[in-house]
C-alpha positions in Angstrom: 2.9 -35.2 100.8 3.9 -33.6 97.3 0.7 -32.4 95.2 0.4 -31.2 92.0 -2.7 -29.5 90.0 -3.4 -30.3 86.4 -5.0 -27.9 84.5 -6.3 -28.7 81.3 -8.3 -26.2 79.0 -10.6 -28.8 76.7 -10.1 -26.8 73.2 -6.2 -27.3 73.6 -4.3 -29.6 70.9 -7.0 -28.8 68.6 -9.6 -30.0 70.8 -8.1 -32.8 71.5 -6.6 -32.2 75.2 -8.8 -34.6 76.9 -7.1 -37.1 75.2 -4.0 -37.0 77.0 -5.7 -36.1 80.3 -4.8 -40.3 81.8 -1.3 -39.6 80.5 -0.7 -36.5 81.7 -1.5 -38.1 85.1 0.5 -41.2 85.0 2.7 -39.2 84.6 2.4 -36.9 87.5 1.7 -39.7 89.6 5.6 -40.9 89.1 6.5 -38.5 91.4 3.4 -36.7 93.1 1.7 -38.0 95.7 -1.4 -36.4 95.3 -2.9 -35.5 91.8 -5.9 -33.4 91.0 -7.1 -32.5 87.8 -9.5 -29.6 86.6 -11.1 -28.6 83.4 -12.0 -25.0 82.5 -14.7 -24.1 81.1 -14.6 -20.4 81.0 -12.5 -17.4 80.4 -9.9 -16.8 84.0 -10.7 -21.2 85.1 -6.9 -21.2 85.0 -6.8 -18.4 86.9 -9.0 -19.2 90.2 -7.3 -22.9 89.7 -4.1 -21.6 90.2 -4.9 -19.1 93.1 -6.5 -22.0 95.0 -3.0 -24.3 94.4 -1.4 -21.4 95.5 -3.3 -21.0 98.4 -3.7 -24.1 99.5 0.3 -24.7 99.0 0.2 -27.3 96.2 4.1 -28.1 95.1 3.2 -27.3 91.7 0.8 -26.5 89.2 1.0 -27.9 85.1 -0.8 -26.2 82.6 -2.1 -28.3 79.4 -3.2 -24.9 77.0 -2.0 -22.3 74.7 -0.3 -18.9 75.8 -3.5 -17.1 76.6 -4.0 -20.1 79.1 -0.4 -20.6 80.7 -0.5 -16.7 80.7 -4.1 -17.5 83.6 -2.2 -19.7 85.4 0.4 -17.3 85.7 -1.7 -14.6 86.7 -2.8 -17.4 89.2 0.4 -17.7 91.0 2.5 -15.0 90.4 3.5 -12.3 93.6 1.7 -14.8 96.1 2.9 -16.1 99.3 3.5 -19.1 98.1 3.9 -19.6 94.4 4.2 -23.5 93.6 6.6 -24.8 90.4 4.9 -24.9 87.2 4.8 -27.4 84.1 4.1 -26.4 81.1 2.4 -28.7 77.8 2.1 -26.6 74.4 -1.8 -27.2 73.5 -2.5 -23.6 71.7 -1.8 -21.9 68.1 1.3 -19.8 69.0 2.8 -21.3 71.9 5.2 -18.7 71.9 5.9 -19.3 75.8 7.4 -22.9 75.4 9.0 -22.1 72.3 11.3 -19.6 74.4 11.6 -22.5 76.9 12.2 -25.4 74.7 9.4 -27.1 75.3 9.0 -29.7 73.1 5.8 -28.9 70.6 4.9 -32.7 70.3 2.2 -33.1 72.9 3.1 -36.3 73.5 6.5 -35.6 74.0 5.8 -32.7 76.0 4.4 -35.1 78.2 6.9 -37.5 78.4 9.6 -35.6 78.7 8.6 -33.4 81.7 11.2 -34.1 84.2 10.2 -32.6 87.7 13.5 -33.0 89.3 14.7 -29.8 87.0 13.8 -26.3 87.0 14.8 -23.0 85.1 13.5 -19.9 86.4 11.6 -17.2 84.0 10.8 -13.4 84.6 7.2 -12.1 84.5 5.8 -9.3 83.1 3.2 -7.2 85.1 1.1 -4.4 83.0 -0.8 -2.4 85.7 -2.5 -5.9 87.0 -2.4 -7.8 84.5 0.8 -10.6 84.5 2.6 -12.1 80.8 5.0 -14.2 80.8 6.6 -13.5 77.7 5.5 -10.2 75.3 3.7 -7.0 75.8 2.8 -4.7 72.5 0.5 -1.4 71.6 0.1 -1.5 67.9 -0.7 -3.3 64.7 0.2 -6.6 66.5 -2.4 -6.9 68.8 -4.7 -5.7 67.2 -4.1 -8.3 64.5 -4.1 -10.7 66.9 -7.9 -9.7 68.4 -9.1 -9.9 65.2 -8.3 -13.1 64.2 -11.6 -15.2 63.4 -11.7 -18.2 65.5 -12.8 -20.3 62.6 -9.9 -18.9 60.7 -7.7 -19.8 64.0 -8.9 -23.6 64.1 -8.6 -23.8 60.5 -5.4 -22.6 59.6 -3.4 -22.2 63.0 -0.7 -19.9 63.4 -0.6 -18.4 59.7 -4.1 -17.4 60.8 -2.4 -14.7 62.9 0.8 -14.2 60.2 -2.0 -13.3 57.4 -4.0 -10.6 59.8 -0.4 -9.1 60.8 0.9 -8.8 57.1 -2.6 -7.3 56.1 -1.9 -4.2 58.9 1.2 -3.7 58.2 0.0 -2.2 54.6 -2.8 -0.5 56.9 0.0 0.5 59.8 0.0 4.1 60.9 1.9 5.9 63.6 0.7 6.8 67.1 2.5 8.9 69.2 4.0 7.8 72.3 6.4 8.2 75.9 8.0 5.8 77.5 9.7 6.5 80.6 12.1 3.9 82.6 14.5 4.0 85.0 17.4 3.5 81.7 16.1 6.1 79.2 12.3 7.6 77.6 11.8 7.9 74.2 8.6 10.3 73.0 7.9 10.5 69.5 6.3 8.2 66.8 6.0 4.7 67.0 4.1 1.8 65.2 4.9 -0.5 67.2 6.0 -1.2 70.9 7.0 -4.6 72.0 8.6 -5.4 75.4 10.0 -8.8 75.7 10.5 -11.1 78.3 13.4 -12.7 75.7 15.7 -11.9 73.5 13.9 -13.8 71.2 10.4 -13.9 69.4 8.8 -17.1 68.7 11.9 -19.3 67.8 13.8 -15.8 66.2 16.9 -14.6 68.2 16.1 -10.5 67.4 19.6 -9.5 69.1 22.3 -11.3 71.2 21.6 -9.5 74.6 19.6 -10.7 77.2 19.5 -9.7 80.7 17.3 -11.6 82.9 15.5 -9.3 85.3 15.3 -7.1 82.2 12.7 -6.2 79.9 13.8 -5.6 76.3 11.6 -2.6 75.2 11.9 -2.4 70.8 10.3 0.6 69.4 9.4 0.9 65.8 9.8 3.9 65.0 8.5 4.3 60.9 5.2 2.9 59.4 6.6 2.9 56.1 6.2 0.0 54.5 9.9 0.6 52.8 11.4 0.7 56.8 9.2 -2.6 57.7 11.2 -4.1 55.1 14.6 -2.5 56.1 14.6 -4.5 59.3 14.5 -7.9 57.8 18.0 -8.2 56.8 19.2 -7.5 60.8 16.1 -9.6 61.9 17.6 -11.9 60.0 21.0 -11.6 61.5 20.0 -11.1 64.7 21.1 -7.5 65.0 17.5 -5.4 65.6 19.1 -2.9 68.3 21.6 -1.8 65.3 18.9 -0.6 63.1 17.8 3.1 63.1 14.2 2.4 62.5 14.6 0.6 66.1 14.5 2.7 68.9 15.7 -0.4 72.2 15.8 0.2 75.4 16.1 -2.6 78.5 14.7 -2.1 81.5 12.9 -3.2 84.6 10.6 -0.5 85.8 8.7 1.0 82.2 5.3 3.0 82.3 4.3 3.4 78.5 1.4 6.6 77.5 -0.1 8.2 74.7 -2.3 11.3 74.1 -4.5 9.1 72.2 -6.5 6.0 72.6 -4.7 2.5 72.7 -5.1 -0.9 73.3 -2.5 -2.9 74.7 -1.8 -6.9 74.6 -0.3 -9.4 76.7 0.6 -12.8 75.3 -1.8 -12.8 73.1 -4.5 -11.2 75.1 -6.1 -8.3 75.0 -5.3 -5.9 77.9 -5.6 -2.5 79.0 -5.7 0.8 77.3 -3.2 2.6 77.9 -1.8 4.7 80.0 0.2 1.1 81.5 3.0 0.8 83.8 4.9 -2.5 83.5 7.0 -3.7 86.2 9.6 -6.7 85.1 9.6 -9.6 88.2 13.2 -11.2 87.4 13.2 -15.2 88.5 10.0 -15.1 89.4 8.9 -18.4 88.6 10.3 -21.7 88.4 9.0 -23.6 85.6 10.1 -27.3 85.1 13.0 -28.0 82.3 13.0 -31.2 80.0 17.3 -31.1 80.7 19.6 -30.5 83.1 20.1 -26.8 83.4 
């Protein structure tokens, strides 16, 4: 018998995820056998939802909610002894995570197009304990990110989060830093540290390498408002590794410190302080694909 765990997190879609919660399992039911649907209410539902799939062997596991959310369910299933498929409907602000999947961003399409016959399989991210399945940072991101008002968030979406990140970039200042991994350290000054899952950001392709397994470790290295705006032409082009304010380096084993006091993020969330060592899980999880891949 083939069964499958909805979960659906009720302020997805702009509140509106209960809406599609009879769709979501008609659809299911087309190839599932058994369907059972829960509803968080509270911060880490996803996460004790997707630990008892897991546990109890469930075939697969699809997650109606933003990043934050899919990033629970992830946490859920990831490095257990049996980890079950996963499906994946965009219902948050960013949803950075099925962007870099191609994930359709229509909910109802989402829906309809979920095809559980075809898979694709994504690395995940783990930060001490905590599992992402698409960025880590230390710097003016996430802490843009935290301090986004939720009113502000439900009001005007995603350029909540683009209006708090330009407004610290003229606040930016430089922390000091070491990263060690197994292909190179760098120690110096940074004002920003991102290690992708992708070579991509949002729906940005930031340089034409990308080595699954890997994680792509970008280091800005200048607060300087003038060097922020020097890496917009090769953002633009796709060609970040090639300029000098941009210390990269890929790698699967990465332990990131600072003499000083910092706050780290993962997809979105706000994680540990750092000192954080990040180990990169390659083809981790299979994740169901709209096409043949």
């Amino acid at each position: 018998m083939k069964k499958v765990m909805i979960i659906i997190n009720p302020t997805s879609g702009g509140e509106t995820a209960l809406d599609y919660k009879e769709s979501l399992e008609n659809k299911a039911k087309e190839y599932f056998d058994y369907v059972e649907t829960k509803i968080t209410q509270k911060a880490k539902d996803a996460t004790q939802f997707a630990e008892k799939a897991s546990k109890e062997k469930y075939d697969a596991v699809i997650v109606f909610g933003g990043d934050g959310t899919v990033n629970e369910v992830i946490s859920g299933i990831a490095e257990k002894n049996h980890i079950p498929k996963l499906g994946i409907i965009p219902g948050g602000t960013g949803n950075l995570i099925t962007k870099l999947l191609e994930i359709n961003q229509s909910i109802d399409q989402a829906i309809e197009e979920l095809d559980f016959n075809f898979t694709k399989t994504i690395d995940v991210g783990k930060a001490n304990q905590n599992y992402f399945g698409y960025i880590f940072s230390v710097g003016s991101l996430p802490e843009a990110i935290h301090n986004v008002d939720i009113e502000d968030k439900t009001k005007y979406g995603i350029f909540a989060y683009a209006i708090n990140t330009m407004k610290s970039v003229v606040e930016d200042d430089v922390f000091n830093i070491r990263i060690e991994s197994e292909n190179g350290n760098y120690e110096g000054e940074a004002s920003q540290v991102l290690v992708l899952l992708s070579n991509y950001y949002a729906d940005k392709k930031l340089f034409d390498e990308n080595t699954d397994g890997y994680g792509n470790i970008l280091i800005l290295k200048d607060a300087s408002i003038i060097s922020k705006l020097s890496t917009i032409p090769d953002l633009l082009k796709g060609d970040l590794v090639g300029n000098d304010n941009i210390e990269y380096i890929k790698a699967r084993n990465i332990r990131i410190s600072s003499k000083v006091e910092l706050e780290s993020d993962v997809d979105g969330d706000k994680s540990d302080n750092l000192p954080v060592d990040i180990k990169i899980l390659g083809n981790h999880i299979e994740v169901f694909s709209g096409t043949k891949v």
